[in-house]
VOKOLSE-939720 format. One record per residue: chain; x negated, y negated, z negated of N, C-alpha, C, O in turn. Coordinates in Angstrom, 1 decimal. Atoms other than C-alpha are relative to their C-alpha. Layout:
<rogus>
(rogu 'A',(X,Y,Z),(X,Y,Z),(X,Y,Z),(X,Y,Z));
...
</rogus>
This chain:
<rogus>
(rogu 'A',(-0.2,-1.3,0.6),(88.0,122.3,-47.4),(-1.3,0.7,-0.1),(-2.2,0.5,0.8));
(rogu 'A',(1.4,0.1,0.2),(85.0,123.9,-48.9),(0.3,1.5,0.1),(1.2,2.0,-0.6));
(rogu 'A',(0.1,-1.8,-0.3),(84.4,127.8,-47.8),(-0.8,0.6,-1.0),(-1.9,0.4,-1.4));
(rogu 'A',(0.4,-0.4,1.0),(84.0,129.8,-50.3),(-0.9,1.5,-0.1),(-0.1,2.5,-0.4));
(rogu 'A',(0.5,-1.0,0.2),(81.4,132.7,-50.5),(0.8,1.5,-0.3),(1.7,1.7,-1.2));
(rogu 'A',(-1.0,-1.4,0.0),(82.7,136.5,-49.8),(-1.0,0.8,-0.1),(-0.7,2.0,-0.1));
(rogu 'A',(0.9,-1.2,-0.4),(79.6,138.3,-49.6),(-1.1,-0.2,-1.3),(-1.8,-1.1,-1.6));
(rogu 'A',(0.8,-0.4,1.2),(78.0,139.8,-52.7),(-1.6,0.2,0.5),(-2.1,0.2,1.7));
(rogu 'A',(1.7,-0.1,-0.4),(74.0,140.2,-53.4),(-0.4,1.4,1.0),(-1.1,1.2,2.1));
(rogu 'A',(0.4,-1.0,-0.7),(73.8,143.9,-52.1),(0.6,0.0,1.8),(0.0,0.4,2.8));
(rogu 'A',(-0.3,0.2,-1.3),(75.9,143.4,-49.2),(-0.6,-1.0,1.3),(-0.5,-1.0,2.5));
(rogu 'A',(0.8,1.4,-0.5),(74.1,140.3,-48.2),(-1.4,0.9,0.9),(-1.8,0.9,2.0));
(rogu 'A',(1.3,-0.8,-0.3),(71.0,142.6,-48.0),(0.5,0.7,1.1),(0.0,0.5,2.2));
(rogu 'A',(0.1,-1.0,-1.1),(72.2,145.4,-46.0),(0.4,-1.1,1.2),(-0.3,-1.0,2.3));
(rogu 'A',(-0.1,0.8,-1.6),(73.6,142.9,-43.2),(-1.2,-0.6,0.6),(-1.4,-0.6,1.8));
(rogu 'A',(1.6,0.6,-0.7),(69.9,141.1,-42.8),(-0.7,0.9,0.2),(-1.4,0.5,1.1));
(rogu 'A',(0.8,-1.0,-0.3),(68.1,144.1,-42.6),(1.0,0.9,1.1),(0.2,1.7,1.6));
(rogu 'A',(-0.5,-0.8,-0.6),(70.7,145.9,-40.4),(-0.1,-0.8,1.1),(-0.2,-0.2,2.2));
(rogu 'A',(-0.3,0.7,-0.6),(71.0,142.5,-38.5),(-1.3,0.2,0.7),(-1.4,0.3,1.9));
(rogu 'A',(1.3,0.3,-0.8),(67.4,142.3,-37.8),(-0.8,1.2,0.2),(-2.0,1.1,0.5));
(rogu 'A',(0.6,-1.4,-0.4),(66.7,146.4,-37.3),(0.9,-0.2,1.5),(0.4,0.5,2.4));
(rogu 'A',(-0.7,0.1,-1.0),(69.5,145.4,-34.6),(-0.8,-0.8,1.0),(-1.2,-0.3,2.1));
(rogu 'A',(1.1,0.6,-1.2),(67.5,142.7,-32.7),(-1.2,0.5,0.3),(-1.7,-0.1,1.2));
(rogu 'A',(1.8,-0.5,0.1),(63.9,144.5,-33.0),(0.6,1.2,1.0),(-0.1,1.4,2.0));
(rogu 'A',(-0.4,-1.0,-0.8),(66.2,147.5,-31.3),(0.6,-0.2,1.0),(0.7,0.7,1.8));
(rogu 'A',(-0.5,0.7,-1.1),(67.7,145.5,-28.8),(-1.0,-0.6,1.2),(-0.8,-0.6,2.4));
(rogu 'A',(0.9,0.4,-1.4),(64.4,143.9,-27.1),(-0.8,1.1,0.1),(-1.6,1.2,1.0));
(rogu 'A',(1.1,-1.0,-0.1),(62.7,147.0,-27.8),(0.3,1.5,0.8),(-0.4,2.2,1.5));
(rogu 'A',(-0.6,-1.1,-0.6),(64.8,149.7,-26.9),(1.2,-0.1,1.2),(1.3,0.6,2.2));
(rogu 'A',(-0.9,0.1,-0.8),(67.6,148.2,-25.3),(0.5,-0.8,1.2),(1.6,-0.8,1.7));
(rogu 'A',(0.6,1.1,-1.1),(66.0,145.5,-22.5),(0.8,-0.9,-0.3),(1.6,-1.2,0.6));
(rogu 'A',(-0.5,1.7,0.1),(67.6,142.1,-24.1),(-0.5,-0.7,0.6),(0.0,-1.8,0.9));
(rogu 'A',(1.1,1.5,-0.6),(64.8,140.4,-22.6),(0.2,0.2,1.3),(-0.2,-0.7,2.0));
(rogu 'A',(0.0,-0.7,-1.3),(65.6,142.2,-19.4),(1.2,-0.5,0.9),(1.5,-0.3,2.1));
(rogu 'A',(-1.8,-0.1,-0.3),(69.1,141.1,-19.2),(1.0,0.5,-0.3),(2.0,-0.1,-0.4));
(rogu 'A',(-0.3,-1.6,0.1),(70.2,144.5,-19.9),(1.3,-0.3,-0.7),(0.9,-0.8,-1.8));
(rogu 'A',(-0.7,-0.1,0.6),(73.7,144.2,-21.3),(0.4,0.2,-1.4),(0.9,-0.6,-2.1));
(rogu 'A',(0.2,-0.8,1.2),(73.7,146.7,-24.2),(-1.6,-0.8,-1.1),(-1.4,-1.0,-2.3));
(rogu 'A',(1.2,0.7,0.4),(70.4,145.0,-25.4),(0.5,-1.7,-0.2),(0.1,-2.4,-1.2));
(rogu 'A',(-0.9,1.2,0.6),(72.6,141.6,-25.4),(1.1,-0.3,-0.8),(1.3,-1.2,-1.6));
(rogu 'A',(-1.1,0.1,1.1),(75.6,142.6,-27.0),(-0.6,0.7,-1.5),(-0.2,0.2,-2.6));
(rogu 'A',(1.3,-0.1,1.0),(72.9,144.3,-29.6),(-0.8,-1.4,-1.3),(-1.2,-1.4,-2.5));
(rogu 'A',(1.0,1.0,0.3),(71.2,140.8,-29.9),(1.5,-0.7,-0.8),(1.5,-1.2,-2.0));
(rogu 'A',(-1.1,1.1,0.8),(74.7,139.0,-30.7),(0.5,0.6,-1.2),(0.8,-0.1,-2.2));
(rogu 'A',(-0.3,-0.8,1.4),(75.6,141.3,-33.2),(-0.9,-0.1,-0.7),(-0.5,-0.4,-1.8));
(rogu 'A',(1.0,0.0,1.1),(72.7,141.3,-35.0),(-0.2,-1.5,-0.6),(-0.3,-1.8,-1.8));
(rogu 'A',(-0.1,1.6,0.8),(72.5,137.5,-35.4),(1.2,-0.2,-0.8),(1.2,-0.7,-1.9));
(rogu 'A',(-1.2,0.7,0.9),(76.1,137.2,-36.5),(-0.5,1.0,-1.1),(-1.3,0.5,-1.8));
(rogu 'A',(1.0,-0.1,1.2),(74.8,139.4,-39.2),(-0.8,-0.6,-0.9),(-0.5,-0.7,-2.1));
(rogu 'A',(0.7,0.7,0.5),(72.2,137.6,-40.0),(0.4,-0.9,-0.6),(0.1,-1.1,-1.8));
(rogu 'A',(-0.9,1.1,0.3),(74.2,134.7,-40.1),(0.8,0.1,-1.1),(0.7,-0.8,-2.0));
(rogu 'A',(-0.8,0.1,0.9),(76.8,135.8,-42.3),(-0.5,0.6,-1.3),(0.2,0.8,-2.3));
(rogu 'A',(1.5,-0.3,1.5),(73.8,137.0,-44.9),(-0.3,-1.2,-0.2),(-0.5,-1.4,-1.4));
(rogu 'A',(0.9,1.4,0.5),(72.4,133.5,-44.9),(1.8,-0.8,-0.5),(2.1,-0.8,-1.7));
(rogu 'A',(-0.9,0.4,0.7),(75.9,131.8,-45.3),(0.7,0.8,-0.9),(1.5,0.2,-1.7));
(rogu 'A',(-0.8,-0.5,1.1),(77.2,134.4,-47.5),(1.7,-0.1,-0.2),(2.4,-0.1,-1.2));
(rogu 'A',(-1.4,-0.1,-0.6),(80.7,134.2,-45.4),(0.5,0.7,1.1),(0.1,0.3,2.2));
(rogu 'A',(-0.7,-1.2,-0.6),(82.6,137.1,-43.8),(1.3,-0.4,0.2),(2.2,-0.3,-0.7));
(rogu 'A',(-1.5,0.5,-0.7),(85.7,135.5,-41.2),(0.8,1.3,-0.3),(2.0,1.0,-0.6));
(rogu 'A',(-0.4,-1.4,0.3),(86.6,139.6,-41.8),(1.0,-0.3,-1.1),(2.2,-0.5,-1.2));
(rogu 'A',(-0.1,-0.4,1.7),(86.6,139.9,-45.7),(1.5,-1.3,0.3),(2.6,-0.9,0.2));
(rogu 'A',(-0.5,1.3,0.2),(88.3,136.1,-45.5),(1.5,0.4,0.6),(2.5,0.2,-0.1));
(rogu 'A',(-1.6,-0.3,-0.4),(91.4,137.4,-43.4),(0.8,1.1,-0.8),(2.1,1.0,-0.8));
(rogu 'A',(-0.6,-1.1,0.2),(92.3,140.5,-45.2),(-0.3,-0.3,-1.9),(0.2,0.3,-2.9));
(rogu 'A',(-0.1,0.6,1.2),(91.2,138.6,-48.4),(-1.0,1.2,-1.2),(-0.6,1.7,-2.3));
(rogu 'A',(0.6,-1.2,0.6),(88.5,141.1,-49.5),(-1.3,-1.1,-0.7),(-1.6,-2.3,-0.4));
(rogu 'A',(1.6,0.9,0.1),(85.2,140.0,-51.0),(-1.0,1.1,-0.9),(-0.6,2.1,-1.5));
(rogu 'A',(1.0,-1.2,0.6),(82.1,142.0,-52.4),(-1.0,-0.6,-1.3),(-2.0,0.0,-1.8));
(rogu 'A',(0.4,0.3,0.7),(81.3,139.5,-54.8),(0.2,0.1,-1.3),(1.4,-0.3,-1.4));
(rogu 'A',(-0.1,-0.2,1.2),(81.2,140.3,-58.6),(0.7,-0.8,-0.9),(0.0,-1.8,-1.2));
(rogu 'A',(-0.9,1.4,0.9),(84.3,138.3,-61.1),(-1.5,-0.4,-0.4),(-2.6,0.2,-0.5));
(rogu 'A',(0.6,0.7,0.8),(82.7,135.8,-62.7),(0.1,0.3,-1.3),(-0.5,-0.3,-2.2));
</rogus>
């Protein structure tokens, strides 16, 4: 079964840039490197972001059957 893309051009963008304003704020502000909790749960959020900017698949959108991508 072949997963089918849910996540449009613009939305794609704000999640990589919010993903990776989130880890730069996480070792920087919030001691990820430290241990620090808040600075970890920071760090995992921001990758799964990233993540679902590069695959261009939202487990979210996919349950509730939403998508931000433009008909063909």
């Amino acid at each position: 079964m072949k997963i089918q893309p849910n996540i449009g051009k613009i939305d794609r963008i704000i999640r990589a840039i919010l993903g990776t304003a989130l880890i730069v704020i996480a070792f920087l502000v919030l001691g990820a490197a430290d241990g620090r909790i808040g600075g970890i749960i920071a760090t995992v959020f921001g990758v799964l972001l990233i993540a679902t900017a590069i695959t261009r698949y939202c487990v979210g959108y996919a349950l509730f059957h939403y998508s931000t991508l433009k008909n063909k």
